[in-house]
N, C-alpha and C positions, 0 to 999 in steps of 0.2 A: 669430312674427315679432319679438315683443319682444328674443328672444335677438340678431337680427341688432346692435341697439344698444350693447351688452353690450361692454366693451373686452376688446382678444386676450389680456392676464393675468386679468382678471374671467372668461373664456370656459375658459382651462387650468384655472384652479381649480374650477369647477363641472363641465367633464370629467372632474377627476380623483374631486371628491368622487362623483360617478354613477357612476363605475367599481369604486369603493370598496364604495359603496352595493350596488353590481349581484352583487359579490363577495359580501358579507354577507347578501347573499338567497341566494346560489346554494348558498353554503358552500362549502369549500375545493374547488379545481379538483388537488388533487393526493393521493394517497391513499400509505401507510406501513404496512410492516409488521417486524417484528422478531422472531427467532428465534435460539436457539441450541443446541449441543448436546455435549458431550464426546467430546474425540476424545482423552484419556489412554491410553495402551499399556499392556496386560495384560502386568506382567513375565513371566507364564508363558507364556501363549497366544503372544504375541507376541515372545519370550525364546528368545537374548539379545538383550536392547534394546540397539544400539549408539545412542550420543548423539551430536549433527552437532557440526559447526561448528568443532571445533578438529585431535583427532587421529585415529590409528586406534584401533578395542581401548578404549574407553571404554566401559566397557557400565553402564547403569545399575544400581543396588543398591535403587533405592527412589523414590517419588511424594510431594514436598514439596507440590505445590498440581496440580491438574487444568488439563489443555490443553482449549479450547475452539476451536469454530467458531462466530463469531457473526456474524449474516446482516441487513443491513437491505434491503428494498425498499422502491422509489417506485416509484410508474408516476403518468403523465401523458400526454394529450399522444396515448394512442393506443402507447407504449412503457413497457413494464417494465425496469427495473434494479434488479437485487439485487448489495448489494455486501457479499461476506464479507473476515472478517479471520482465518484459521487462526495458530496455534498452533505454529509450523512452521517448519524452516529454508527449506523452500520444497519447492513442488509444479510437474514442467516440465506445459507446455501438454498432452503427452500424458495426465496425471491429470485436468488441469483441463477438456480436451474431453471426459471420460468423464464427470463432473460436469454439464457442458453438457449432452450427450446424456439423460443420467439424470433431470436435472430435467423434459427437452422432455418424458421419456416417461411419467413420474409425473403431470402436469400436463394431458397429452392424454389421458391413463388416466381423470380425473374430470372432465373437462370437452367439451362439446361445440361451447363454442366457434371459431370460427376467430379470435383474437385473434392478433396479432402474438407470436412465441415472447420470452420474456424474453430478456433479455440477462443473462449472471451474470462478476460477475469476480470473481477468487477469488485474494488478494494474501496470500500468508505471512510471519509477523510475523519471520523468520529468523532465529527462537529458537534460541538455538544449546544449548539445554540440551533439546530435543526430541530424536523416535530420527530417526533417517536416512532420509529419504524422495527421496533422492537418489542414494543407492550410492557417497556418497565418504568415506564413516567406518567401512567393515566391520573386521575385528577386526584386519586386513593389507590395506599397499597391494597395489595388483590384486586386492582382493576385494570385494565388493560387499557394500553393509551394511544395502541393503534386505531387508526381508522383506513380501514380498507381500500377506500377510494382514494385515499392520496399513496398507499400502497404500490396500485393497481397502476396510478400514473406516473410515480417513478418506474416502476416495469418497464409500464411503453417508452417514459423517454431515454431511461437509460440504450433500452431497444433501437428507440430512434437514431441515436447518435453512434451503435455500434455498428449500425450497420452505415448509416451516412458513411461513416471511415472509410470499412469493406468497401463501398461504391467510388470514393474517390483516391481508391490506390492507385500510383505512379512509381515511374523511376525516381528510387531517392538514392542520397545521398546521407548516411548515416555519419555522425557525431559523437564520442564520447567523450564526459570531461567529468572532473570531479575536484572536488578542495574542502580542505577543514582547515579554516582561519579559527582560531583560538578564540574568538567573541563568539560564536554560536555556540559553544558550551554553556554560554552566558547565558541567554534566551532561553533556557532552560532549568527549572529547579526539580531537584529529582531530591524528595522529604523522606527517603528510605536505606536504610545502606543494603548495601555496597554504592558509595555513588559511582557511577557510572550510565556514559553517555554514549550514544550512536550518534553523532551529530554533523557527520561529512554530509556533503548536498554531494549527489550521484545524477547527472544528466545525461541525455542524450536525446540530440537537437536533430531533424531530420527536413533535408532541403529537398526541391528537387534538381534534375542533373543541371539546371542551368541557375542555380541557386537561390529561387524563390523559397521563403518557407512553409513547412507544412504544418511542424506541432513541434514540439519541445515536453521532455516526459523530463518530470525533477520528483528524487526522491528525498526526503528528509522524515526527521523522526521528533515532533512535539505534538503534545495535544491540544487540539483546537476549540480552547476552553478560556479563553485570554477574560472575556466580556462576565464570566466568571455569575453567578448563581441566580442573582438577584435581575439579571438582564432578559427582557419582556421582546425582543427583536428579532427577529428573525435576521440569521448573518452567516455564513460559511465561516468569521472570524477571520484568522490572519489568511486563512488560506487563497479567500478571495484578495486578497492586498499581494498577494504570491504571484496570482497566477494574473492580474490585469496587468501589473508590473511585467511579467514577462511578455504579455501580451503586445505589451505596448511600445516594449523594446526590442523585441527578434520575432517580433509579428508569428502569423497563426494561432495554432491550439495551442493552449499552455494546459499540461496533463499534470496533476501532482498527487504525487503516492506517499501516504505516509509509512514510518515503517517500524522502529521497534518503539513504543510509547510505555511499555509496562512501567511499573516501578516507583513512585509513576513521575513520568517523564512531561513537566508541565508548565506552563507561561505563567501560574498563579504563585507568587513568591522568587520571582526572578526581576531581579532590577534590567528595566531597561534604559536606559539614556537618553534621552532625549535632546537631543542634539541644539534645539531652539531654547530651552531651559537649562542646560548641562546639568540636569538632575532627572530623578528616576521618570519614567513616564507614570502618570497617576494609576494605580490596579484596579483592575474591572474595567478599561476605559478604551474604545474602539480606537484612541491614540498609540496606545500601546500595541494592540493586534496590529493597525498600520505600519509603525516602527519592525515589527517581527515578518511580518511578511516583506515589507520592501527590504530589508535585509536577507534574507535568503536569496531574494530574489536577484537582488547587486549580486549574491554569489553565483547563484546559479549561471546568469548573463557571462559573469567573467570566466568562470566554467567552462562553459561550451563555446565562445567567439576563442578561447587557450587550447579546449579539446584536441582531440586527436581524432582524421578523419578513417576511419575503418572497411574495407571494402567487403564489409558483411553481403554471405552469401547462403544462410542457410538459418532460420529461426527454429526452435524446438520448443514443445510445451508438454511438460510431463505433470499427471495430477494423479494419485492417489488417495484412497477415502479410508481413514483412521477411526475405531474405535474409541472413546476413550470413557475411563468411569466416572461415576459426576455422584463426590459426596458433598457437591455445597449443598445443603437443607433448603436453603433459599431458593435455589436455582428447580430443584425435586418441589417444594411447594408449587413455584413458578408456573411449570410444566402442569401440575394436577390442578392448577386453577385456570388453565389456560391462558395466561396473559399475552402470550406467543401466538393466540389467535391459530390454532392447526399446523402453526412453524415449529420447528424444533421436538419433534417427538422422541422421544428416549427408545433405544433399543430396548428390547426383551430382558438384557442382564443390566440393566438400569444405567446403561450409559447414554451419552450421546457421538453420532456420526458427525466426521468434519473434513472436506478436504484437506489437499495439503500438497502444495506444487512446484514445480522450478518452471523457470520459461532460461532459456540461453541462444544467445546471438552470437552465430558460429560467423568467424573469416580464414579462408584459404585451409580449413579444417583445426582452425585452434577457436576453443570457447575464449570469445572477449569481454560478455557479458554474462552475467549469470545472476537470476532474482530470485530469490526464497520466498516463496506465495504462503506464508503463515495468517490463520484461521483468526488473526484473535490482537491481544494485548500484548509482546515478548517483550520481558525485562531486557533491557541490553545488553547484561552481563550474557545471556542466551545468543547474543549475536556474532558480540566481538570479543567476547570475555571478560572476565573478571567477576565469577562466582566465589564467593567467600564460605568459610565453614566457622558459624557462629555458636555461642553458647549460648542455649534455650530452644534451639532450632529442635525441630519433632522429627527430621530423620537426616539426622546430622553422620551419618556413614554412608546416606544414599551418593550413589555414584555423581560426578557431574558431569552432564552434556558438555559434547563440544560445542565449543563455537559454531554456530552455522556458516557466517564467512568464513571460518577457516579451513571450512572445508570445503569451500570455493576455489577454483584455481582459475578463473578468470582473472583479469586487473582491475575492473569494473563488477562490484559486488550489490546490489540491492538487496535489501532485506523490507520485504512488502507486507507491513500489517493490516489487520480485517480484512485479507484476499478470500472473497467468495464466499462469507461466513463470518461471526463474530460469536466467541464463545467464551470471552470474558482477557481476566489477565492469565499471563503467561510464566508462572514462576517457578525458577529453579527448584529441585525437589531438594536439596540440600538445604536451601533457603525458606521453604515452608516451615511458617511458624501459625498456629493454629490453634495454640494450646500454650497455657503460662507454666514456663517462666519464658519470655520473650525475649527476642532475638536483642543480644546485648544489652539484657537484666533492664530491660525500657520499662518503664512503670506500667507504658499501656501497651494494646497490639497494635503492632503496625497498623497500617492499608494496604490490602490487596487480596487477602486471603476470602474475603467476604463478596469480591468480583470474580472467584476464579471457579471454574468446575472442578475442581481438585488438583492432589500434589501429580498427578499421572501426566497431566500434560503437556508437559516440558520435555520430560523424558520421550514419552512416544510419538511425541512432534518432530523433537529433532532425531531420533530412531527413522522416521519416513524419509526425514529430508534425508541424512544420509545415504539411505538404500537410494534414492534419485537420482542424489548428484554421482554415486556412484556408476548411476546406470545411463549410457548412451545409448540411444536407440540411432539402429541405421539410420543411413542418409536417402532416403528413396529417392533422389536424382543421383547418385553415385551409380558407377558405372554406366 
């Protein structure tokens, strides 16, 4: 009864401290696990290794650093989410469902549970010095550059290391931190207007309750293309310099998503400095991916040891499957000559399917984190804004998307590109230029239009995510 007297801020403060309190007895309401595992290509077994991302007929000669799968899970809440970071220019949903399925059957194999199935999303870091896990780099156009059996064994290891996670969940200790220093605009050259950049690094560092660590999940947005055309090596690029740096500094898994890269968002024409020379680092030169990954990485570290500790109690992963129409010529040739190898089949009205998902990390019933699981390439302007309406543009009244972060109300926003799928670039439909006279009277056409499935999927990408973020699903441990 005494309490009745008690005034309404004296009364929140002794709620909150009891809640605290309540916490501290119970121990972390949200458990962590991390795994990883090598998905490098056997020149022989898997040879020739065609290399993605630039031409045809690149075949590798050799392995400068090893490609990885690295895996973190959280479950809360009565939901599991494991989220991988591959090594890859990208894997379509057709790989990533087999991943899915593989983990479900692994997981019911040793368990008698009836728990909810995890959720797994599986975002390729879209290494462009990896082999071709797509069929658009074989030795000649109209030839496919896949080879099935290196396919086959990413499946299993990505597999492997989803579940390894799954298996070694505990009580964690969740982290969130984030910072945008004014130099990692640098590390980026974006050769398109509107420039603009997504360039914040978004962390969250995951210990357990007596503060051993587990894994560290870092997002950022460049593409991993530093080693640039001519390069015969097999490398993950800056991202491996990212993530042994983390590794090396707040121990465990270091997981790294990349996230908006359209536009295109890139290390090739970006001075970096090189701090032993105080002049640029040389282009195309594993010095330079060094230099860009250990800088993130200094950020990320100061990120999350500054973070803010969260007493996360409930994970959610929402995914719906998008239509969308597909008038690149290239992309329709693509499909009818198979280069995709049985991936990627066009619906009946000549489009293609593509996920498209949130995951959000709920504390004391407020979203504090919240990831945009985008299919593909998003220009940034799609992220954070700054869509421009240009003269020459080909549908320059079309509406423009919101932001996706901005219609985030988390504090902690990720925006996660190639999530479970890769279906090209991701550009504003206002910004579609396809057809001359071109976007600010440019002599030639941009790039981008010639990577992307059409002007449709910007608009009905972020059309999904909004229906998502709008939509909460119960809490099944409530009540």
């Amino acid at each position: 009864m005494v309490g009745l007297r008690v005034p309404g801020m004296r009364l929140m403060l002794l709620a909150a401290f009891a809640s605290t309190l309540s916490a501290q007895l119970l121990g972390p309401q949200i458990r962590a696990g991390a795994a990883r595992t090598e998905i490098t290509p056997d020149l022989k077994k898997h040879g020739p290794v065609y290399m993605a991302g630039f031409g045809n007929n690149r075949v590798a000669t050799g392995i400068h650093d090893n490609l990885y799968a690295r895996c973190l899970a959280l479950s809360a809440g009565g939901q599991t989410v494991v989220l991988c970071g591959v090594d890859s220019i990208g894997l379509f949903a057709d790989d990533v469902e087999k991943i899915r399925a593989e983990v479900r059957k692994q997981l019911a194999a040793k368990s008698k549970s009836k728990a909810k199935d995890p959720a797994v999303v599986v975002a390729a870091t879209h290494d462009h010095e990896a082999e071709d896990t797509m069929g658009l780099w074989g030795p000649a156009q109209g030839t496919s550059g896949i080879n099935e059996a290196y396919n086959s064994f990413v499946i299993a290891r990505v597999t492997e290391a989803a579940v390894d996670a799954i298996r070694h969940l505990q009580p964690a200790i969740v982290t969130l931190g984030q910072a945008h220093p004014s130099d990692l605009d640098t590390l980026i050259d974006d050769d398109r207007p509107p420039e603009v950049h997504d360039a914040g690094v978004i962390v969250l560092k995951a210990t357990t309750a007596k503060g051993k660590p587990i894994g560290t999940l870092v997002n950022w947005a460049n593409h991993p293309e530093t080693l640039g055309s001519k390069n015969t090596l097999i490398t993950a690029d800056y991202p491996h310099y990212l993530c042994t740096e983390l590794e090396q500094r707040l121990d465990g898994v270091a997981v790294f998503l990349n996230g908006a890269v359209g536009g295109m968002q890139s290390p090739l024409g970006a001075k970096v400095p090189d701090p032993a020379t105080k002049r640029p680092a040389p282009e195309n030169s594993f010095l330079k991916a060094e230099l860009i990954g250990r800088r993130v990485a200094e950020v990320a570290v100061g990120a999350a040891l500054n973070g803010q500790t969260v007493p996360a109690d409930r994970i959610e992963f929402q995914e719906s499957r998008i239509t969308i129409p597909i008038s690149n010529k290239g992309f329709q040739l693509a499909a009818q000559a198979d280069l995709y190898k049985g991936r990627k089949k066009m619906t009946p009205d000549g489009g293609t399917s593509a996920p498209v998902g949130v995951v959000r990390l709920w504390a004391r019933g407020k979203a504090v984190l919240e990831a945009a699981l985008v299919p593909g390439e998003l220009y940034p302007e799609l992220s954070v804004g700054g869509v421009e309406r240009y003269s020459g543009a080909d549908f320059p009244d079309a509406p423009i998307e919101p932001p996706i972060k901005k219609m985030m109300s988390a504090e902690f926003k990720m925006l996660v590109g190639l999530a479970d799928d890769e279906i090209g670039y991701i550009i504003p439909k206002a910004e579609w230029d396809e057809t001359a006279p071109w976007l600010k009277n440019a002599p030639q056409a941009w790039y981008g239009e010639v990577n992307s499935v059409g002007p449709e999927a910007a608009p009905r990408i972020a059309a999904a995510l909004e229906q998502l973020l709008k939509s909460v699903p119960p809490n099944p441990k409530a009540n």
